[in-house]
FIBA-873497 format. One line per field, with one value per residue (C-alpha): x, y, z; residue number from 0. Coordinates in steps of 0.25 Angstrom, whole numbers, padded with zeros to 4 digits. Each point is the difference from the previous one (the first is absolute). Layout:
BEGIN
x	(X / ...)
y	(Y / ...)
z	(Z / ...)
nr	(NUM / ...)
This chain:
BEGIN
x	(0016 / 0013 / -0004 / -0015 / 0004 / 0009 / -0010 / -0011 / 0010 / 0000 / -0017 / 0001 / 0013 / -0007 / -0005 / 0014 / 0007 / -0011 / 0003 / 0014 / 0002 / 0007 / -0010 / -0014 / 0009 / -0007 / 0008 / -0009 / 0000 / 0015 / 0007 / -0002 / -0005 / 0010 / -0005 / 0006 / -0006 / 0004 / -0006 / 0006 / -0007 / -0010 / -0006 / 0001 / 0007 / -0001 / 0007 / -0001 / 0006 / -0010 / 0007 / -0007 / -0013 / -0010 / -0004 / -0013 / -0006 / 0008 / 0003 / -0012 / 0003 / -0009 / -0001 / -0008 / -0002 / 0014 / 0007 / 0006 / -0002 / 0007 / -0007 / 0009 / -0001 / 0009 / -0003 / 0012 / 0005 / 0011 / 0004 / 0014 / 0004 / -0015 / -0006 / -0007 / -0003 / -0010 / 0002 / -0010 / 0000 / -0007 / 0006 / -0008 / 0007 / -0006 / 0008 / -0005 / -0001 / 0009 / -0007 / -0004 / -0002 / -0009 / -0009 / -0005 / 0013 / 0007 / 0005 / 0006 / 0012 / 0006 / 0012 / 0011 / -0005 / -0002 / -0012 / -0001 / -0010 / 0000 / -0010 / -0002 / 0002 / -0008 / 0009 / 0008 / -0010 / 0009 / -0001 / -0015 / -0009 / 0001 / -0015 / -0004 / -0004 / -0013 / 0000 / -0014 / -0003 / 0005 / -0009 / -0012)
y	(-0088 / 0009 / -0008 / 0006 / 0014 / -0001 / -0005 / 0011 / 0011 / -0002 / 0000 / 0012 / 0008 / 0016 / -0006 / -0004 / 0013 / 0007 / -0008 / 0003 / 0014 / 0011 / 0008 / -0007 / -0004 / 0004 / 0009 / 0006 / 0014 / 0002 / -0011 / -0013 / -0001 / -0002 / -0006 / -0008 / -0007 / -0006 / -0003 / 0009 / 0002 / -0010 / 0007 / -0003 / 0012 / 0003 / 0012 / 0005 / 0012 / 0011 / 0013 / 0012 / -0004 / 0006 / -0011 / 0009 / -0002 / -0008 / -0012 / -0011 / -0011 / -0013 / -0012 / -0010 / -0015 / -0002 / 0009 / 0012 / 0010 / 0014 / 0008 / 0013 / 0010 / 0009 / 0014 / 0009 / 0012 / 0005 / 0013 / 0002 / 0013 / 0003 / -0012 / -0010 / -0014 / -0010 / -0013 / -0009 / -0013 / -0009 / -0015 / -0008 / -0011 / -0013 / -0008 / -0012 / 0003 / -0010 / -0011 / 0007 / 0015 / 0007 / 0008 / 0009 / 0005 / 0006 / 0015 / 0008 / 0011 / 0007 / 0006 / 0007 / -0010 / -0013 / -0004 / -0012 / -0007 / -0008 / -0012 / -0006 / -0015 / -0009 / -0007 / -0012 / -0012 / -0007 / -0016 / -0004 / -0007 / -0013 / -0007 / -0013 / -0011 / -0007 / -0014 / -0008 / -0009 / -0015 / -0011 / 0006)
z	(-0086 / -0006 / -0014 / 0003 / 0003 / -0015 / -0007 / 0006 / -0003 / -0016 / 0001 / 0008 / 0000 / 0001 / 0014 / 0005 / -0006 / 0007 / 0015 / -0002 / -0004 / 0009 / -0003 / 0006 / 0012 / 0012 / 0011 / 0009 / 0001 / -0009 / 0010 / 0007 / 0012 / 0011 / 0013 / 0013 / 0010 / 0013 / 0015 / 0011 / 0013 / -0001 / -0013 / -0016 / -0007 / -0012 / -0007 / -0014 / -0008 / -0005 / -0001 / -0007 / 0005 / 0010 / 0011 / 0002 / -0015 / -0007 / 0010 / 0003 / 0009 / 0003 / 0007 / 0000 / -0005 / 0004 / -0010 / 0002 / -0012 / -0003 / -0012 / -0001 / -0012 / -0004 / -0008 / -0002 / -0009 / -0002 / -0005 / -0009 / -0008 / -0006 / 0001 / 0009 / 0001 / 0009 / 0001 / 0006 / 0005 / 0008 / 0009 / 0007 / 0008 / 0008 / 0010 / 0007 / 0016 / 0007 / 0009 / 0014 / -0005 / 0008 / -0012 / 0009 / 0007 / -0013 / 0001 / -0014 / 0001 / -0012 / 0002 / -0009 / -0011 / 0007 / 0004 / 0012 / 0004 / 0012 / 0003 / 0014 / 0002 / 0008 / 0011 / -0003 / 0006 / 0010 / 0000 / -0001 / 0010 / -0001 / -0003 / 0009 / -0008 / 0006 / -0001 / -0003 / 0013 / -0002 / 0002 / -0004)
nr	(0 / 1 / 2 / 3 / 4 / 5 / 6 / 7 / 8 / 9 / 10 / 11 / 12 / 13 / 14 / 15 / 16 / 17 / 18 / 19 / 20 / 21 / 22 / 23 / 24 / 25 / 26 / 27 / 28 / 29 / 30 / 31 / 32 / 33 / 34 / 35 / 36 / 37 / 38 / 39 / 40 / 41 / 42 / 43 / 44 / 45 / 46 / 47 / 48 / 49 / 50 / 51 / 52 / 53 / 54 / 55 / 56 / 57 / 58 / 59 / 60 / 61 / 62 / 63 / 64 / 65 / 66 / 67 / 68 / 69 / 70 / 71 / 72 / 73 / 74 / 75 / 76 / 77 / 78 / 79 / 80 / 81 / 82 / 83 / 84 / 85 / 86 / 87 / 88 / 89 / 90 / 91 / 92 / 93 / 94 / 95 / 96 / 97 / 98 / 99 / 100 / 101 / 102 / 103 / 104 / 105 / 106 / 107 / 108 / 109 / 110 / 111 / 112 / 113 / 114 / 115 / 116 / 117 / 118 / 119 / 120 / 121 / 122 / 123 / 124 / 125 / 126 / 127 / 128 / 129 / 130 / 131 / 132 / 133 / 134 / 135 / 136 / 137 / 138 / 139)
């Protein structure tokens, strides 16, 4: 495989400057997106970092098909000496749903810059019942 990539990369440097260069590394919206998530309470928690957004415009959440997806977008000017500057951008995040979340119990808050999002769970199944095996009459 590593012999393959060398060999590929003398056909094709462009491409592989292209891939690696600083400047087509993709940071959503001016940073990488910071996120947590743990169980407390019985629910899945997820907790991500969107300051300088406005949750009612800018912030999308849904669920469904197992998978958890944040689209935020981000437009911002700032105003120094004379001048002013917008910078836009756009993140959109999908995170597989743990085993047992409840789709339909999920509430958003955004607060001071973090948004959280918490996802009921369905309760542990204890021990299963056990199944009887039927046994085919002998001497038929």
């Amino acid at each position: 495989m590593g012999m393959m990539m060398r060999r590929d990369r003398g056909f094709f440097p462009e491409i592989f400057d292209m891939l690696e260069s600083p400047l087509l590394s993709l940071r959503p919206m001016g940073q990488s997106l910071r996120f947590e998530d743990f169980v407390r309470d019985g629910q899945y928690v997820l907790r991500c970092e969107l300051p300088g957004v406005d949750p009612a415009k800018d912030v999308e959440v849904t669920v469904g098909g197992g998978m958890l997806t944040i689209h935020a977008e981000r437009h911002q000017e700032e105003k120094e000496g004379g001048r002013s500057e917008f910078r836009y951008g756009s993140m959109n995040r999908s995170i597989t749903l743990p085993t047992g979340a409840r789709e339909d119990e999920v509430t958003a808050t955004y607060d001071k810059g973090i948004l959280e999002i918490c996802v009921g769970m369905a309760e542990a199944k204890q021990a299963g019942t056990r199944v009887p095996i039927a046994m085919p009459e002998q001497g038929k």
